[in-house]
C-alpha positions in Angstrom: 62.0 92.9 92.9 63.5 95.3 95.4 63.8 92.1 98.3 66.1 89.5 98.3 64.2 87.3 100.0 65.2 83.7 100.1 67.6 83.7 97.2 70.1 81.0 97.0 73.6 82.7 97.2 75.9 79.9 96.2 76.4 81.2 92.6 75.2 84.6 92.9 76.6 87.6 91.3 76.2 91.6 91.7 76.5 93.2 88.1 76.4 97.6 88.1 75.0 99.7 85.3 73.0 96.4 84.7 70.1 98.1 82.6 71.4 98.1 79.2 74.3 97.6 77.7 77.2 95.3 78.5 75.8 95.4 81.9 72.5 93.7 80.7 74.5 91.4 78.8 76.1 90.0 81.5 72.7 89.6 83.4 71.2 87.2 80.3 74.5 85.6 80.6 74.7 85.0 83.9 70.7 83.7 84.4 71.2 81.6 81.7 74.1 79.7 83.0 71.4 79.4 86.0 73.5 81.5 88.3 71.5 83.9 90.7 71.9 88.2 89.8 71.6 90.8 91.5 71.4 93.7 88.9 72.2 97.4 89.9 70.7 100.1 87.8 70.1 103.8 88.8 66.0 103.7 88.2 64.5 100.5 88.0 61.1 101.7 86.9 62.6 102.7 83.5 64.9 99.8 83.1 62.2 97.9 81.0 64.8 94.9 79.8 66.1 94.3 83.1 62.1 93.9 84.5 60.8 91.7 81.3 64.1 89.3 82.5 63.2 89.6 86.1 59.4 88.5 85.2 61.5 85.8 82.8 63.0 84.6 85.7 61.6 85.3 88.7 63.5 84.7 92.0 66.8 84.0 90.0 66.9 87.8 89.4 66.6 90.5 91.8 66.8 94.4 91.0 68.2 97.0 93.5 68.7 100.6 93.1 72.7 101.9 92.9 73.1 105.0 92.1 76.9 104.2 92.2 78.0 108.8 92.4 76.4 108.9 95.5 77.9 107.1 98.5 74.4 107.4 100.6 73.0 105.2 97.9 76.2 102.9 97.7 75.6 102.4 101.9 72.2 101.5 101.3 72.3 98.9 98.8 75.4 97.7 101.3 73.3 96.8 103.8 70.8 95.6 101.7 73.4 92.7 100.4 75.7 92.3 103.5 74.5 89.2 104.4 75.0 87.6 101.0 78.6 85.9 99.7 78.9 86.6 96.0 80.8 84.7 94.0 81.7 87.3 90.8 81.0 91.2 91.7 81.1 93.6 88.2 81.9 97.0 88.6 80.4 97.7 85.2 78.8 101.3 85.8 80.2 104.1 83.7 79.7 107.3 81.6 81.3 109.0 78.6 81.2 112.4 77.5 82.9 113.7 74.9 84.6 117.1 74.8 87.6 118.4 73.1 90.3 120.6 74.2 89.2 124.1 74.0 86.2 122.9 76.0 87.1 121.2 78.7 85.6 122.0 82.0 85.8 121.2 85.5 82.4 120.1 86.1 82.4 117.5 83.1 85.8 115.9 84.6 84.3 115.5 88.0 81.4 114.0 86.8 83.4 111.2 85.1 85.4 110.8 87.2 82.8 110.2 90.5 80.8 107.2 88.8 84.0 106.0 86.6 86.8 106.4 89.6 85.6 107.4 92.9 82.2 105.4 92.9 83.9 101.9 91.8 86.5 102.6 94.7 83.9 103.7 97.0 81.8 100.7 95.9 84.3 98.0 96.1 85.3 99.0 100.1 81.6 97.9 100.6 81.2 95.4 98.9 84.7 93.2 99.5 83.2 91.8 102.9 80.2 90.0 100.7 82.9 88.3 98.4 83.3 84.6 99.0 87.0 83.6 99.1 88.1 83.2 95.7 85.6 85.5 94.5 86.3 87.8 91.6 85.8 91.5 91.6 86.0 92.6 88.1 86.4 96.3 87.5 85.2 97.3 83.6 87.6 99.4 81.9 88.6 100.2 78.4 91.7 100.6 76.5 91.2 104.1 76.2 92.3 103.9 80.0 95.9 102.2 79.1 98.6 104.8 78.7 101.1 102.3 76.8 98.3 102.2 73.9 97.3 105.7 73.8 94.1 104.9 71.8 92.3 107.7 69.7 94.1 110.9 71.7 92.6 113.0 69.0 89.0 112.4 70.1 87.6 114.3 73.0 87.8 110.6 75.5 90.3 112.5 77.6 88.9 112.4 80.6 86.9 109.2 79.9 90.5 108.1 78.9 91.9 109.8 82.3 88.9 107.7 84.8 89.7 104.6 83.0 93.6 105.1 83.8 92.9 105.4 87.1 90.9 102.6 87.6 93.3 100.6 86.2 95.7 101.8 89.1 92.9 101.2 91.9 92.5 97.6 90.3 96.2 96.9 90.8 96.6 98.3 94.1 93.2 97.0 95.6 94.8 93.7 94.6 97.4 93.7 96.4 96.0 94.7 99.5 95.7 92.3 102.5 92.0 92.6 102.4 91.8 91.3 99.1 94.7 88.2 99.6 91.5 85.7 99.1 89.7 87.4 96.3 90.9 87.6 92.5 90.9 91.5 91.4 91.5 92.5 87.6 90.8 95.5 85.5 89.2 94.3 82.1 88.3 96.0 78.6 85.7 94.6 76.8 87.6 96.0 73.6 85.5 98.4 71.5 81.4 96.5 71.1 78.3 98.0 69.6 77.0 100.1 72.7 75.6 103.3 73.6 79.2 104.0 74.2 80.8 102.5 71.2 78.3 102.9 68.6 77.3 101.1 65.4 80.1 101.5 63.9 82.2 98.9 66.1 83.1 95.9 65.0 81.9 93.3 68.1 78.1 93.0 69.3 77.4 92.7 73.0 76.9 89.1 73.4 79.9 88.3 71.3 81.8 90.5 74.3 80.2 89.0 76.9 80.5 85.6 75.2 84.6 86.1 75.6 84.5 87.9 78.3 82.6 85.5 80.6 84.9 82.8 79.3 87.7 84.8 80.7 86.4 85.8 84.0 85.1 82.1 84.3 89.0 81.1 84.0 90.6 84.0 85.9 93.1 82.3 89.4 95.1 84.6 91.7 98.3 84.9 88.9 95.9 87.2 87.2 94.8 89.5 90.1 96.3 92.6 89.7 96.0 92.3 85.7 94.3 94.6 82.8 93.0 92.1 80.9 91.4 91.9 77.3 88.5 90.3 76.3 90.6 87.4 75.5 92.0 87.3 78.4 95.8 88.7 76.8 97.6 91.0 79.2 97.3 94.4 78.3 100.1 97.4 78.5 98.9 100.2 81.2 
């Protein structure tokens, strides 16, 4: 599951953080619309869901190692893929830690911020030469990350909040860049879903997300690039 081999890339996407979690719902979702996936996950041995679908369906799925912090693991899987043309990329890796003023440290900051910030930018500059033109490269954010909405500032999400903010920047700028004039570039929150992240207590399952949010990305033409979009495809404040 670690080759390519002769996979068809006419409709092939690269999802990150693909082992559980909105990332593995956009794997199903994807396979079943009978496009080809690559998935990205950190340690495939123990990303038991993403191997049951790979056995489910065999060369339509393919499972690399990203470890998306580390750039000597983001140049690997580069090369790896560099002779594929993807038609959707998804930066969808991410953490959250939660830690309330008073306890803030530096290390917890730079930790978010590498996989949330640094690694999406990092991953994107290798992997906009394998985007068809009019590909999409759709970078996962949240609302926490819009400073207009200024959702839940008296939880501990601040530098969760503070990664997704600048991501939202990168998205915009990266879009309007010369390398990216053929490829559609938006920032998009999946709104708050019943994840590791957003607990049971939220109000949207993960296929119900990915059910909209495919819709939307399905849709998305160059008068969105640039955008922070909402699951339902609405414009959102930054």
């Amino acid at each position: 599951m670690d080759s390519i081999g002769n996979m068809n890339d006419c409709d092939l996407v690269l999802i990150t953080g693909a082992n559980r979690g909105l990332g593995r719902g956009f794997v199903h979702y994807y396979l079943k619309q009978g496009l080809n996936v690559i998935a990205c996950t950190r340690d495939i041995d123990n990303s038991l869901d993403l191997n049951l679908l790979a056995k489910e369906y065999n060369s339509n799925l393919v499972i690399h190692e990203l470890d998306i912090s580390q750039e000597n693991s983001i140049t690997r899987l580069g090369k790896k893929v560099e002779h594929l043309q993807f038609n959707i990329v998804i930066n969808n890796a991410g953490v959250c830690t939660e830690e309330n003023l008073g306890n803030w440290n530096s290390e917890t900051f730079e930790s978010i911020f590498k996989v949330n910030t640094i690694g999406v930018a990092l991953f994107s500059q290798t992997i906009l030469p394998c985007i068809k033109p009019n590909g999409k490269l759709i970078n996962m954010s949240s609302g926490m990350g819009s400073i207009g909405l200024n959702l839940n500032p008296e939880l501990g999400l601040d530098a969760y909040a503070m990664s997704k903010a600048a991501l939202n920047i990168f998205s915009r700028r990266l879009a309007s860049k010369k390398q990216c004039e053929k490829i559609i570039v938006v920032a998009m929150s999946p709104g708050w879903v019943k994840t590791d992240m957003g607990g049971n207590e939220a109000p949207v399952t993960i296929d119900e997300a990915i059910l909209n949010l495919g819709i939307v990305i399905d849709k998305l033409s160059f008068k969105e690039s640039g955008k922070f979009l909402s699951v339902d495809g609405e414009e959102l404040p930054w």
